[in-house]
C-alpha positions as CSV (number, residue, x, y, z in Angstrom):
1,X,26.5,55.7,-49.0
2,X,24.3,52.4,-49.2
3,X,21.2,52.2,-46.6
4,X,21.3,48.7,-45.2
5,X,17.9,47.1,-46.0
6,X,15.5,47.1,-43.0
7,X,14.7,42.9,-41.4
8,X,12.9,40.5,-43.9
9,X,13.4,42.9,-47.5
10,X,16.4,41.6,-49.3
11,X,18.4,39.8,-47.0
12,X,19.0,36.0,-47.7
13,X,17.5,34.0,-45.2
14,X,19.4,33.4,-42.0
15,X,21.4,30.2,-41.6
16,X,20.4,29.0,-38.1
17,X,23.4,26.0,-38.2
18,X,23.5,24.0,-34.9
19,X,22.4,27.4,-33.0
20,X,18.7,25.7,-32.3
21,X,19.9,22.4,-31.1
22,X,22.4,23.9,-28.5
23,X,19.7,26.3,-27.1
24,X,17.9,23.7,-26.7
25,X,20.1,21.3,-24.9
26,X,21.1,24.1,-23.0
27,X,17.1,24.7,-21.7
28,X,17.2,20.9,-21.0
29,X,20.7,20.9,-18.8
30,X,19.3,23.8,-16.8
31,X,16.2,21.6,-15.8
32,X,18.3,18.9,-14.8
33,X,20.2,21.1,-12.9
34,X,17.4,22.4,-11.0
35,X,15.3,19.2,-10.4
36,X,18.8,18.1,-8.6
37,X,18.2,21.3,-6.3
38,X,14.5,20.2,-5.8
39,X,16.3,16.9,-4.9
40,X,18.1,19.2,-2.3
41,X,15.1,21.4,-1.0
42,X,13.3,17.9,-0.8
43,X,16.4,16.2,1.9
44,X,16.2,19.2,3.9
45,X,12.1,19.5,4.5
46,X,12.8,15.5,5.1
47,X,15.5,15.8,7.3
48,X,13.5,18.3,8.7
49,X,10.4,16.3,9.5
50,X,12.4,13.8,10.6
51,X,14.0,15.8,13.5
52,X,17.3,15.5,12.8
53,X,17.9,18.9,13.8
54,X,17.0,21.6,15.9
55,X,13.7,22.6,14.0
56,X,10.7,23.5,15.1
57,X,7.2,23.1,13.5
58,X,7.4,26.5,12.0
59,X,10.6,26.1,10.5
60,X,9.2,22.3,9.3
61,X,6.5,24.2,7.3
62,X,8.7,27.0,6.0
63,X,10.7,24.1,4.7
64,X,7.5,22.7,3.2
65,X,6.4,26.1,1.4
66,X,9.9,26.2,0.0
67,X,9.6,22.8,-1.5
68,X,6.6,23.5,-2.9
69,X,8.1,26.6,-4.8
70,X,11.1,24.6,-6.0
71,X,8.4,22.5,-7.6
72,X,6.0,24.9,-8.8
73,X,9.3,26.7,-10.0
74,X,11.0,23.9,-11.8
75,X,7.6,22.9,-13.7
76,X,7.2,26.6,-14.9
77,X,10.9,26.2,-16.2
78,X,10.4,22.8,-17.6
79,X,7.3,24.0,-19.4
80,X,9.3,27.5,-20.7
81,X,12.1,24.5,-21.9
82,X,9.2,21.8,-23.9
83,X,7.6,25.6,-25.4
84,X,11.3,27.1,-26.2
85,X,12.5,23.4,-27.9
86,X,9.7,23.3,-30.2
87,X,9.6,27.4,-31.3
88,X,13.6,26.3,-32.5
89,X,12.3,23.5,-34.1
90,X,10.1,25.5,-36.4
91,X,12.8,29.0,-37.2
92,X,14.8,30.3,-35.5
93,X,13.1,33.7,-33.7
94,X,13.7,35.1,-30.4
95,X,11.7,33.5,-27.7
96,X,8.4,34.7,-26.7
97,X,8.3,37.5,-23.5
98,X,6.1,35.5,-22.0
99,X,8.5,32.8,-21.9
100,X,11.1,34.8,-20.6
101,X,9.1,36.3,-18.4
102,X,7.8,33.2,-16.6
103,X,11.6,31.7,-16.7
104,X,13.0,35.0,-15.0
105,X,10.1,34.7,-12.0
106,X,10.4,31.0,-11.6
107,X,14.8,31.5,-11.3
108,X,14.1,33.8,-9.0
109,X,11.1,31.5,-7.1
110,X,13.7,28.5,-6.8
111,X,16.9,30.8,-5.4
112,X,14.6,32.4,-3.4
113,X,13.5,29.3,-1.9
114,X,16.7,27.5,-1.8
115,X,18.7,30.4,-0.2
116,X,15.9,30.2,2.6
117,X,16.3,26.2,2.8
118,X,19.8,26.9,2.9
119,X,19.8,29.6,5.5
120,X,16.8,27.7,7.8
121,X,18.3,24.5,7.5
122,X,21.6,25.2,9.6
C-alpha cells in the first residue's frame, strides 16, 4: 500500500487551464448583477421621495438606509471581485477568508436590504 504524498512534495504542479479566467468573470457577472439591484433599491427610495405612493417620511428614510447598504454592499463585493481577479492572475490558490468573509456579509447586507425595499415599497 502506497501513502499518497502529502500537498507540495512530489506532485507535478497543478494545471490551472481556463479555471482562473471563469472565476473571475464569474466575480465580475455577479457585480453587474447587483449594481442592477442597487439600480432597483435606488427607483424605489426615488419613487419614494417623490410620493408616488403611500409612504411616509419614516418609510422615505428606511428606504434611504437601504440604499445606502446596497451601496456600501456592492463596493465591498466589487473590491472582494478587483482582490479575487488579481490572486488568479498570480496561481491559482483558494481565496483569502477575509475575502470570503467580507463577500458573505455584504450578500447578506444587499438581500437584506432589498427584501426590506421590497417588502416597504408595496
Amino acid at each position: 500500500m502506497t501513502v499518497p504524498p502529502a500537498p507540495g512534495e512530489g506532485r507535478p504542479a497543478r494545471d490551472p487551464g481556463l479555471q482562473p479566467e471563469r472565476t473571475s468573470l464569474a466575480w465580475r457577472r455577479t457585480v453587474l448583477s447587483l449594481l442592477v439591484l442597487d439600480l432597483l433599491v435606488f427607483r424605489a427610495w426615488l419613487l419614494a421621495i417623490e410620493g408616488r405612493g403611500a409612504h411616509g417620511p419614516g418609510i422615505v428614510a428606511v428606504l434611504g438606509v437601504c440604499a445606502a447598504a446596497a451601496v456600501l454592499a456592492t463596493a465591498a463585493l466589487a473590491t472582494c471581485a478587483r482582490v479575487r481577479a488579481r490572486e488568479l492572475r498570480h496561481g491559482t490558490t483558494g481565496p483569502p477568508a477575509v475575502v470570503m468573509r467580507v463577500a458573505t456579509a455584504s450578500f447578506a447586507l444587499l438581500g437584506l436590504a432589498t427584501i426590506a425595499v421590497v417588502v416597504l415599497g408595496r
